[in-house]
N, C-alpha and C positions, 0 to 999 in steps of 0.2 A: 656542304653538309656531308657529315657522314652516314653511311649505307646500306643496310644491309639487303641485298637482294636471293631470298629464296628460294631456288631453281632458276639461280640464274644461269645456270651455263643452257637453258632449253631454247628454243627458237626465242622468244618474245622477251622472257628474262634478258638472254642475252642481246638482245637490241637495244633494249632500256641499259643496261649497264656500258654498252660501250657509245651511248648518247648520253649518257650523265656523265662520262669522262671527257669528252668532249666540250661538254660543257661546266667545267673547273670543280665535278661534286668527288669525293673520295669514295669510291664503292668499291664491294667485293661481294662476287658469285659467292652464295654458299649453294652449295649441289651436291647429290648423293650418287651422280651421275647413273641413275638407274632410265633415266631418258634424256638426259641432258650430254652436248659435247664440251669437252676441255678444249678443244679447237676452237670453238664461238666465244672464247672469254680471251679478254687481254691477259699478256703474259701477268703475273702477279698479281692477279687479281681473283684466284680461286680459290677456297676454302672449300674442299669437299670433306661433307659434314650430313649430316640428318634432322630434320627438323624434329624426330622425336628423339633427340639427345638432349635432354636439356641441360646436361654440366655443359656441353662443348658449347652451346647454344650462350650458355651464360659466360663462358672465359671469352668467347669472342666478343662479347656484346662491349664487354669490359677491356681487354685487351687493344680492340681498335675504334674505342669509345665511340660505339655505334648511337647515333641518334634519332634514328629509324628505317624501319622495315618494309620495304618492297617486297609483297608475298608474292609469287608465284608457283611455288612449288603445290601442284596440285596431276592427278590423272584427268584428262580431258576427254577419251572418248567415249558419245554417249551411247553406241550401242553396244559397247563391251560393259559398261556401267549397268546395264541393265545385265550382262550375264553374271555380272561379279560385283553384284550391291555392298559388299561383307568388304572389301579392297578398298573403292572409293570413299566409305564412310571412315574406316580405319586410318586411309590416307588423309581424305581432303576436310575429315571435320575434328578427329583424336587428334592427330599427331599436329595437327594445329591448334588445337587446344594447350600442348606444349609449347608450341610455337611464344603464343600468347602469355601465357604463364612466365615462361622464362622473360618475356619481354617487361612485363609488368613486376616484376623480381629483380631486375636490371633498373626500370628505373628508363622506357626505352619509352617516350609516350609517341612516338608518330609514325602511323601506318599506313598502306595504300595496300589495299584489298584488290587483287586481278578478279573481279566475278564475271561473266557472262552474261547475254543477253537469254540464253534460257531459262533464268527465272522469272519471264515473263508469259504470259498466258497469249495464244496466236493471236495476230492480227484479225480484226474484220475486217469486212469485205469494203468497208467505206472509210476504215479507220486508213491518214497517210500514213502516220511513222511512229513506233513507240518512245515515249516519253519516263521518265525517269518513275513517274505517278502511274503509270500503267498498271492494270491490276497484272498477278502475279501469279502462277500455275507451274511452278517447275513441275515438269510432266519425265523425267527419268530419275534415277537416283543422282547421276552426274551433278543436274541441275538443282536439284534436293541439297544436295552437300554442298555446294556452293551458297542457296540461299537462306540454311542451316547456320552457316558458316559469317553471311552479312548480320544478320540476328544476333548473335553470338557475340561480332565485333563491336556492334552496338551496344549490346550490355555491359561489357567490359569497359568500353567510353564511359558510360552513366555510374559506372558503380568507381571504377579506379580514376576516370581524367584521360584516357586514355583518345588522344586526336586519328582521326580519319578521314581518308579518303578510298572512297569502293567505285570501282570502273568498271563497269557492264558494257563489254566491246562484245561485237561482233564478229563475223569471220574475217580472222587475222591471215593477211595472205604475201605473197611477195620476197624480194630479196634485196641487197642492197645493188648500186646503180652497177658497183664493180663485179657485180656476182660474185663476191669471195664470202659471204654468210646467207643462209636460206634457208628454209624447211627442210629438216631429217627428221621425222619420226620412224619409229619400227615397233610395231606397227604403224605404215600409215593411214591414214583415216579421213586425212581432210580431201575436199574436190580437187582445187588447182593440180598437186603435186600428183594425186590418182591417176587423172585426166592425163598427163604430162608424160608418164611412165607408160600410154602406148605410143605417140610418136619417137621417144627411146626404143620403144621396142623389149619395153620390159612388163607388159601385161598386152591380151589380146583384145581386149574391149574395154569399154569401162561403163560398169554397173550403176543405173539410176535407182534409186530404191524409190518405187512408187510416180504411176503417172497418172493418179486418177483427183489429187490436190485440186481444191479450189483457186487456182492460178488460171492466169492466159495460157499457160502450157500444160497443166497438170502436175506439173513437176516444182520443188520445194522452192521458194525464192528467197535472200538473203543477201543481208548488205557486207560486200567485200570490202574490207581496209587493207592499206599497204600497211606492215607490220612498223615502218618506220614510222608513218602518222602516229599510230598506237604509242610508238615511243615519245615519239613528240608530247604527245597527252599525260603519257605518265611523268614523263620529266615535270611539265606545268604541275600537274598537279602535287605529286610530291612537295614542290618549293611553297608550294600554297598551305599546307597541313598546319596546325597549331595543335598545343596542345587541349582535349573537352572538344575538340570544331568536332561536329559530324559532317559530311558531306555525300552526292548520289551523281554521279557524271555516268550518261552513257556516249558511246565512242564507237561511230560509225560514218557515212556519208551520208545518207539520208537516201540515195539510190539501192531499189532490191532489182537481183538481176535472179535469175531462176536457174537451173540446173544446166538445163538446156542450152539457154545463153551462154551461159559458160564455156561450154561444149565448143558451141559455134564459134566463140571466139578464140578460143585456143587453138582449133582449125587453122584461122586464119593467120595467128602469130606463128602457128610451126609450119603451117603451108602443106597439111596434109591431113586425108578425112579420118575420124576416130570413129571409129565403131560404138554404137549403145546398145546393150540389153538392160530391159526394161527388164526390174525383181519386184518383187511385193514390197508394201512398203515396212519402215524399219520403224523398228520399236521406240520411241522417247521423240521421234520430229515431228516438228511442226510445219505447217503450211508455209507460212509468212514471218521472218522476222527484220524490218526494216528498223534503222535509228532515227530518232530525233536526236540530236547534238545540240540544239538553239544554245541550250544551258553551257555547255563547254564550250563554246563558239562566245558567247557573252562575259562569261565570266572569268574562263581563264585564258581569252584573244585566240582562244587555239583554231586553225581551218586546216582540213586536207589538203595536203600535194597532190595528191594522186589519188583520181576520184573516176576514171575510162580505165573499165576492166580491162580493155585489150593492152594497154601502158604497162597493169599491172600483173597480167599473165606474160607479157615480154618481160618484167625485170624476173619473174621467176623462171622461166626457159632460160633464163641464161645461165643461171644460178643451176640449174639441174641439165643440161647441156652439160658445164663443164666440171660438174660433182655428180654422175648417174649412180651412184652408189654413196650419196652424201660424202658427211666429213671424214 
């Protein structure tokens, strides 16, 4: 199949794209490299471009006779999302709207939506794991724009033909086995790589935001994936899309490990104690967000490799060991 993936040069983009080559699909990053690296993409395979361009949008659709679109190009943090609602809406819901438009101008009917698990409303206290039918509460603008953004794709299915698949993973985490690809944000934001950068020796402690959650700890719980699974899932599901098909996969392990765990266990893969300070809590989280997967485990064969956080904070130590200042 041909390609197109949108931010793919960013952590996750770019895993799905150099897993679809892999496995015999013809893709190409398009990225504005405004968070994404040209070093996470195979050689020739990058278009840096804008999602709100749509003539460039439409010569490529047409030029490398794209037959669909792998979105990712979106802003992900949720507590900057709440300082800067006016950024994330403009980014992750307009200039996809472009996105869209030019696709359906093209003539481009099959898509795969990267959405998140926070457009889900938190766990109860007796609920296991969220399910695809879960009621729904995006609680920051982040997660707003993102479930803005699912709505949206579904009207364009019903009204133009337009096929999809939307993936509501959870925390994407990890690197590859060789440490040569991994998490660089900059800002960074996510736990793993935070946590990571004080046995570096590149931050003094590392900041929990909030210990008073309704958890065994207090502290937020949430289901880690190795960013390759993730990929493993977008690959299945991509090859699955028809044109009119709607679809809802969430992508996780079904395991929630809490802040703290985390903590502990990265300890023990770098062999030295991190310091915590406890902050107030952060604006847009939730307590609890665990996955159900039954659905994508049934339907499209797919199972985790790597499902023992302590496996998967040693593939990223390795990765930030021997990149401490990323790519």
């Amino acid at each position: 199949m041909k390609i197109l993936a949108t931010g793919g040069a960013g952590y996750v983009g770019s895993t799905v794209v150099r897993t679809l080559l892999q496995r015999g699909h013809e893709v190409y990053a398009y990225d504005n490299l405004c968070k994404g690296y040209k070093e996470s993409v195979p050689a020739g395979r990058l278009i840096i471009g804008d999602i709100n361009d749509y003539h460039k949008l439409c010569t490529v659709f047409k030029e490398k006779q794209i037959e669909a679109v792998m979105h990712f190009a979106s802003y992900i943090a949720v507590g900057e999302s709440c300082e800067k609602p006016r950024e994330y809406y403009d980014n992750n819901i307009a200039a996809s709207l472009n996105l869209l438009d030019a696709m359906m101008d093209c003539g481009v009917k099959k898509m795969l939506f990267s959405s998140t698990a926070a457009v889900f409303a938190p766990l109860g206290d007796n609920d296991p794991a969220l399910t695809e039918d879960s009621p729904k509460a995006p609680d920051s603008p982040y997660a707003f724009s993102k479930f803005a953004l699912e709505r949206i794709i579904d009207h364009y299915s019903k009204a133009y033909g337009l096929g999809f698949t939307i993936l509501r993973y959870f925390n994407a985490c990890g690197a590859d086995n060789d440490g040569c690809f991994g998490e660089a944000h900059d800002p960074e934001t996510h736990l793993i790589p935070l946590v990571l950068q004080v046995p570096l020796g590149q931050r003094e402690f590392i900041g929990v935001f909030g210990s008073d959650y309704p958890t065994p700890d207090g502290t937020c719980v949430r289901d880690y994936i190795h960013v390759e699974d993730l990929a493993d899932a977008h690959v299945r599901a991509i090859e699955a899309v028809e044109p009119a098909k709607a679809d809802y996969f969430n992508i996780g392990t079904g395991n929630g490990n809490s802040v703290l765990e985390v903590i502990k266990a990265a300890e023990e893969v770098c062999g030295c104690k991190i310091p915590v300070k406890f902050l107030p809590r952060r604006s847009g989280d939730t307590s609890r967000l665990v996955a159900g997967a039954d659905k994508l485990r049934k339907q499209l064969g797919w199972t985790p490799k790597h499902t023992d956080i302590k496996e998967i904070i040693a593939t990223a130590w390795k990765w930030h060991k021997a990149h401490p200042k990323g790519y």
